[in-house]
C-alpha positions as semicolon CSV with decimal commas, in nm:
position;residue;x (nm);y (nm);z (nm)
1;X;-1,960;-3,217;-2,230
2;X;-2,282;-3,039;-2,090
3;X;-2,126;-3,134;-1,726
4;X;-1,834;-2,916;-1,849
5;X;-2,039;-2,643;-1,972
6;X;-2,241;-2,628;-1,609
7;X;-1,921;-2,610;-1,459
8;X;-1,793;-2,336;-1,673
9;X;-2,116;-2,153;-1,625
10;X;-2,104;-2,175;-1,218
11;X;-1,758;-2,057;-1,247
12;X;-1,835;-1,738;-1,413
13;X;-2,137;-1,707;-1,257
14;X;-1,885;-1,708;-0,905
15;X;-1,667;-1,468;-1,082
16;X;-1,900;-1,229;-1,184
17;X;-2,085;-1,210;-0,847
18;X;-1,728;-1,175;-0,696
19;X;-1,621;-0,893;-0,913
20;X;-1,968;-0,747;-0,829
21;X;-1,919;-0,703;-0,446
22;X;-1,553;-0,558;-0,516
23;X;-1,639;-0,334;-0,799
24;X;-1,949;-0,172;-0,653
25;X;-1,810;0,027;-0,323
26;X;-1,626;0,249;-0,598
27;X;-1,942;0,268;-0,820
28;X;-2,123;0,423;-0,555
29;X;-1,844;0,575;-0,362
30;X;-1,787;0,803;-0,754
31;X;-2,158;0,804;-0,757
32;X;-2,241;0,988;-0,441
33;X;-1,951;1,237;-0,496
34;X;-2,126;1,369;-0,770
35;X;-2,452;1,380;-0,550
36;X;-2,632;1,689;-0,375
37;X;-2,642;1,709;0,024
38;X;-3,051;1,654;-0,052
39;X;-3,025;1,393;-0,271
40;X;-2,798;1,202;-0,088
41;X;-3,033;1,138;0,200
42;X;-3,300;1,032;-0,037
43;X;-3,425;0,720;-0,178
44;X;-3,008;0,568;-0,328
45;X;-2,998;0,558;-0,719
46;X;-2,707;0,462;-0,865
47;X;-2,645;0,784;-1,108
48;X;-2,692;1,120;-0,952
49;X;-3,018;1,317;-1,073
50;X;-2,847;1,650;-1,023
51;X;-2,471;1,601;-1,071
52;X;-2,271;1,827;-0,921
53;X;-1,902;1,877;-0,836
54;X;-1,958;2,096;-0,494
55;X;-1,766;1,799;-0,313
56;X;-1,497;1,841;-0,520
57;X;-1,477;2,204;-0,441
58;X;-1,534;2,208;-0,092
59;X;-1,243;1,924;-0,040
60;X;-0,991;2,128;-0,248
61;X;-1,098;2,473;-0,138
62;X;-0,857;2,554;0,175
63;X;-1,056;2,627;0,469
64;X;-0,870;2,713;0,766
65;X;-0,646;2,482;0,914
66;X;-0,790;2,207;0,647
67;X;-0,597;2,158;0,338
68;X;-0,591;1,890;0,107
69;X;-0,291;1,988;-0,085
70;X;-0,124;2,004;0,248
71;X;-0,266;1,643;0,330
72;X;-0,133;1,540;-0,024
73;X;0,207;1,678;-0,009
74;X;0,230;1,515;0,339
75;X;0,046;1,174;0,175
76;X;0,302;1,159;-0,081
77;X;0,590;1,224;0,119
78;X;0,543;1,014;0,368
79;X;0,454;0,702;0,131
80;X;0,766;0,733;-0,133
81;X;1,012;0,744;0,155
82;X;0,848;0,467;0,341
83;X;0,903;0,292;-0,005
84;X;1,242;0,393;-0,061
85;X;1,348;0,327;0,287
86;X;1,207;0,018;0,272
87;X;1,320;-0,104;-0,064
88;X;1,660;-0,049;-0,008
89;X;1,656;-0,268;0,353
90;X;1,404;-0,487;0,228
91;X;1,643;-0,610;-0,084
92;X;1,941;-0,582;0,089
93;X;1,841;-0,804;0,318
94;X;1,641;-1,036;0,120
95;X;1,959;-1,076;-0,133
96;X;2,147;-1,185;0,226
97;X;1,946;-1,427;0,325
98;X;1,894;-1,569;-0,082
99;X;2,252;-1,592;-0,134
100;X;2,435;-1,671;0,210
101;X;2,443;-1,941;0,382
102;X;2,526;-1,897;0,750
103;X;2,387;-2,042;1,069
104;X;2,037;-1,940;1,163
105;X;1,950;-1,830;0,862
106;X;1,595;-2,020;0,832
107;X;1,511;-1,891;1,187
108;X;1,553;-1,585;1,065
109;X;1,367;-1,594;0,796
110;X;1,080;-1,743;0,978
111;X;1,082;-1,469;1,212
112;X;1,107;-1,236;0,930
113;X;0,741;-1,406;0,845
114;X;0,634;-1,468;1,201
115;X;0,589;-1,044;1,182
116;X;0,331;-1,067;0,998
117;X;0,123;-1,233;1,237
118;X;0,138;-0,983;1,468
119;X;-0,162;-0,693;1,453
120;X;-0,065;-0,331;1,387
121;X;-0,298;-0,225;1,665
122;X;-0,114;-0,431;1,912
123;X;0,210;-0,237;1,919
124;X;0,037;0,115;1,862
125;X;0,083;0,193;2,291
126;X;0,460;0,063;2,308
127;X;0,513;0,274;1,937
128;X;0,367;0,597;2,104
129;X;0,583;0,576;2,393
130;X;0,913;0,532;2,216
131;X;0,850;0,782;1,976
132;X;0,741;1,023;2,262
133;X;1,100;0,939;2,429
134;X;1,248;1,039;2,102
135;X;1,027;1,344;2,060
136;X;0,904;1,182;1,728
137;X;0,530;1,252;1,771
138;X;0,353;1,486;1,533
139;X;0,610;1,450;1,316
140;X;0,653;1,291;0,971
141;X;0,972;1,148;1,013
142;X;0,802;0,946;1,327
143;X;0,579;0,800;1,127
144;X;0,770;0,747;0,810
145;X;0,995;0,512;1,082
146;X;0,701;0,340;1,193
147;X;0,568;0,243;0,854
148;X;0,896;0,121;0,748
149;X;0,893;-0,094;1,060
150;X;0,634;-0,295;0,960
151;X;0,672;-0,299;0,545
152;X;1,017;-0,390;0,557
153;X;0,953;-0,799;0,704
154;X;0,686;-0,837;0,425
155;X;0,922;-0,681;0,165
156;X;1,198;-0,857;0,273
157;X;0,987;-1,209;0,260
158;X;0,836;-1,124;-0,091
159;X;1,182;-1,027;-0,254
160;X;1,371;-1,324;-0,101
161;X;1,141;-1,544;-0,273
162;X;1,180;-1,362;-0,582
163;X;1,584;-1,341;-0,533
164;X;1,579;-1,743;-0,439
165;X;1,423;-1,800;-0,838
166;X;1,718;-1,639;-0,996
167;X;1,981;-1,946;-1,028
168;X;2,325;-1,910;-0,832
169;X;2,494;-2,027;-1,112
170;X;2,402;-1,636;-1,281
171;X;2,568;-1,507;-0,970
172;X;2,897;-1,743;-0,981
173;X;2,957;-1,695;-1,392
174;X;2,899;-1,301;-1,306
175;X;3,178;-1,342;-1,010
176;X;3,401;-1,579;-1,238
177;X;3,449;-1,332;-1,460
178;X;3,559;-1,028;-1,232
179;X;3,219;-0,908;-1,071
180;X;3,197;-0,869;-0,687
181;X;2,962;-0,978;-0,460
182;X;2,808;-0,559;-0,492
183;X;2,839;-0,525;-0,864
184;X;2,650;-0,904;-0,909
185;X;2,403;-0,744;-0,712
186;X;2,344;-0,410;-0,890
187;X;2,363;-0,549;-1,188
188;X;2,254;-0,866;-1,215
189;X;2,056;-0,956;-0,909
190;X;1,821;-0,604;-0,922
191;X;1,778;-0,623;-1,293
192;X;1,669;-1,001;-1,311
193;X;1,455;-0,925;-1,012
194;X;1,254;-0,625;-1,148
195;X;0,925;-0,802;-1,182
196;X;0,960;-0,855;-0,799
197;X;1,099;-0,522;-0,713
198;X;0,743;-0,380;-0,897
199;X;0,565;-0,549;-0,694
200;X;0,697;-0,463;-0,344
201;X;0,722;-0,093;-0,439
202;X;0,334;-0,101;-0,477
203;X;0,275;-0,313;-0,186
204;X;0,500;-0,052;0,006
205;X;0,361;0,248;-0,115
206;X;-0,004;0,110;-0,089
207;X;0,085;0,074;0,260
208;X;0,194;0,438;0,379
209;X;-0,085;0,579;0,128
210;X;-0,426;0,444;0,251
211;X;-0,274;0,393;0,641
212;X;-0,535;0,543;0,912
213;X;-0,454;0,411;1,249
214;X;-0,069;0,486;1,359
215;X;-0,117;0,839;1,183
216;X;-0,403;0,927;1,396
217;X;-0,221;0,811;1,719
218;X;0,132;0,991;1,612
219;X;0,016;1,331;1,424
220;X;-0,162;1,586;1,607
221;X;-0,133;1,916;1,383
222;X;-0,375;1,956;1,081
223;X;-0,098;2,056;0,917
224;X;0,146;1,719;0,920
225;X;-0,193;1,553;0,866
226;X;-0,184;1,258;0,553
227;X;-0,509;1,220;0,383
228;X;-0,690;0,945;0,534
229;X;-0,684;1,163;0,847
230;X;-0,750;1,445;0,659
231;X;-1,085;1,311;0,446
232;X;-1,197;1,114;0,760
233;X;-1,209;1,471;0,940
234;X;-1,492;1,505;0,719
235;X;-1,728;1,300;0,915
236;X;-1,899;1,457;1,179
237;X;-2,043;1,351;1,524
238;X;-2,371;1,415;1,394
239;X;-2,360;1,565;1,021
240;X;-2,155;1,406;0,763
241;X;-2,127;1,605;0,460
242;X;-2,120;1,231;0,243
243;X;-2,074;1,425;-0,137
244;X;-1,759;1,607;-0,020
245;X;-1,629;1,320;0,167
246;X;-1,684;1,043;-0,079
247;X;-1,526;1,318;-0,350
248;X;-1,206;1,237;-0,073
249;X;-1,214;0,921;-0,066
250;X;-1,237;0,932;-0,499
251;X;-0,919;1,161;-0,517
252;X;-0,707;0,950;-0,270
253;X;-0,819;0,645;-0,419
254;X;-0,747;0,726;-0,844
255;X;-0,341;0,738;-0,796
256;X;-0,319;0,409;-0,659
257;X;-0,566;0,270;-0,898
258;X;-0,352;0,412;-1,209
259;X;-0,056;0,280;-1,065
260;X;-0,202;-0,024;-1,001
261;X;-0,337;-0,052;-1,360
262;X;-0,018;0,039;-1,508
263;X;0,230;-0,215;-1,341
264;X;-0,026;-0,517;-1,303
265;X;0,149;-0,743;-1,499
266;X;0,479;-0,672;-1,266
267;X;0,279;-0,776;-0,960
268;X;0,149;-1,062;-1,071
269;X;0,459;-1,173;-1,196
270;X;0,636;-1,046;-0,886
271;X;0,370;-1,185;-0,642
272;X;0,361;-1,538;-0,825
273;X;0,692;-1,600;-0,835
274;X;0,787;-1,476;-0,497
275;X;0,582;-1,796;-0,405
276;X;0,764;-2,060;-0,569
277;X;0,972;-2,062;-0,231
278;X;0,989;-2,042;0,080
C-alpha cells in the first residue's frame, strides 16, 4: 500500500513538473505583453508592476507597410484552404486505401508515412525553384500549394487509420441495400469518422497557422505577409521591442488555443483511434 502511494506521488510529482515547463512559456509570454519597454529589461517578475496594453496598440495600429489585420486576413486564408484542400485529398485518399484492395497498396501507404521522415527544410531550395518556374513566389496561392504538400501524407495516414476502425460490414449492408460506393462514403464513412476528421482539421490548420520557414522563403511583400512573418518582423538586429512582440505572439497564439480547447475530446478520440492500425 505505502509502495503504491510513493508511486502515485512520483507520478504526479512528474506530471506536475511536466505541465510546469509547458505551461510557463505562455505565463510569461502574456506576462511580458503587459510589461513596459523599462521594465522589461529589469530584474523578470512574473506579474507586470505597471501593466500596460501599449504592445497591444502598437501591433494593431497600422504603421506603414506593417499591418496585422493584413497579416491576419492573409493567416487565415492561407490556413482554412490549406485545410480544406487538404481534407478533401487527405480523406479521399485515405477512404481508397481503407477500403480497396489492389496491388501495392501497403507500399503505398508506407510511402505515404515514409514523408514524414523527411525535414521541411530539406526541400525548401527545390520548392523555391519550381514555384519560381511557375511564377508562384510572393504569392498566397504558392504557398497554400506548398503547405498542402506536406499536410496531406500525415492527413491521409491519420484518417486511414481512423477509416480502417469503421467495420466493412457498415459499408457492404449500406451497398446491399442500394447505396454506392460515393453515397457509403458521404454518408456513412464521413459521419462515423467525425471524431477523426476533428482531429486532422486541427492538425491541418495548426500547420498553415504557426508555419515560419517556407513563408519567409516564398513571400516577399509585407503585404501577402502571414503572421509569424509578420510578428517576427518585430525583432530587431539590435532593439527588440519584447512587450509589443510578445503581445504578437499572445494574439496569434489565443485562436488556436480556443479551438483547441473546444474540440479536445475529438482529437483525442481521433488521434487514439487513428492508432489502432496501421
Amino acid at each position: 500500500m505505502k509502495q503504491s502511494a510513493g508511486r502515485k506521488f512520483v507520478t504526479i510529482l512528474i506530471a506536475v513538473i511536466i505541465c510546469f515547463f509547458a505551461v510557463f512559456p505562455f505565463v510569461w509570454m502574456i506576462s511580458v505583453s503587459f510589461k513596459p519597454a523599462n521594465e522589461v529589461y529589469t530584474i523578470p517578475s512574473l506579474l507586470p508592476k505597471a501593466p500596460t496594453l501599449n504592445g497591444y496598440k502598437t501591433m494593431l495600429t497600422p504603421s506603414g507597410a506593417f499591418s496585422f489585420t493584413t497579416w491576419l486576413r492573409n493567416s487565415v486564408i492561407v490556413s482554412l484552404t490549406t485545410t480544406l484542400f487538404s481534407l478533401i485529398i487527405a480523406t479521399l485518399g485515405a477512404y481508397g486505401i481503407s477500403r480497396f484492395r489492389f496491388r501495392g497498396r501497403k507500399v503505398l501507404s508506407y510511402i505515404i508515412l515514409t514523408t514524414q521522415v523527411i525535414p521541411g527544410a530539406l526541400v525548401i531550395v527545390p520548392l523555391y525553384v519550381i514555384m519560381g518556374k511557375f511564377n508562384l513566389l510572393d504569392n498566397l496561392f504558392g504557398l497554400i500549394l506548398a503547405y498542402t504538400t506536406f499536410t496531406i501524407p500525415f492527413c491521409t495516414w491519420m484518417m486511414k487509420g481512423y477509416f480502417d476502425t469503421i467495420s466493412l460490414s457498415i459499408d457492404e449492408a449500406a451497398m446491399v441495400d442500394g447505396a454506392n460506393r460515393f453515397q457509403v462514403f458521404t454518408r456513412i464513412a464521413l459521419p462515423l469518422s467525425l471524431p477523426g476528421l476533428a482531429a486532422t482539421t486541427i492538425f491541418a490548420f495548426i500547420s498553415g497557422w504557426n508555419e515560419y520557414i517556407f513563408a519567409s522563403v516564398l513571400l516577399r511583400s509585407y503585404s501577402n505577409w502571414t503572421l509569424p512573418i509578420g510578428i517576427a518582423s518585430f525583432q530587431g538586429q539590435y532593439d527588440t521591442n519584447w512587450g509589443t512582440l510578445m503581445a504578437g505572439a499572445v494574439m496569434i497564439t489565443v485562436p488556436v488555443v480556443i479551438i483547441f480547447w473546444l474540440l479536445q475530446k475529438h482529437l483525442v478520440a481521433g488521434m487514439t483511434a487513428g492508432a489502432v492500425k496501421g
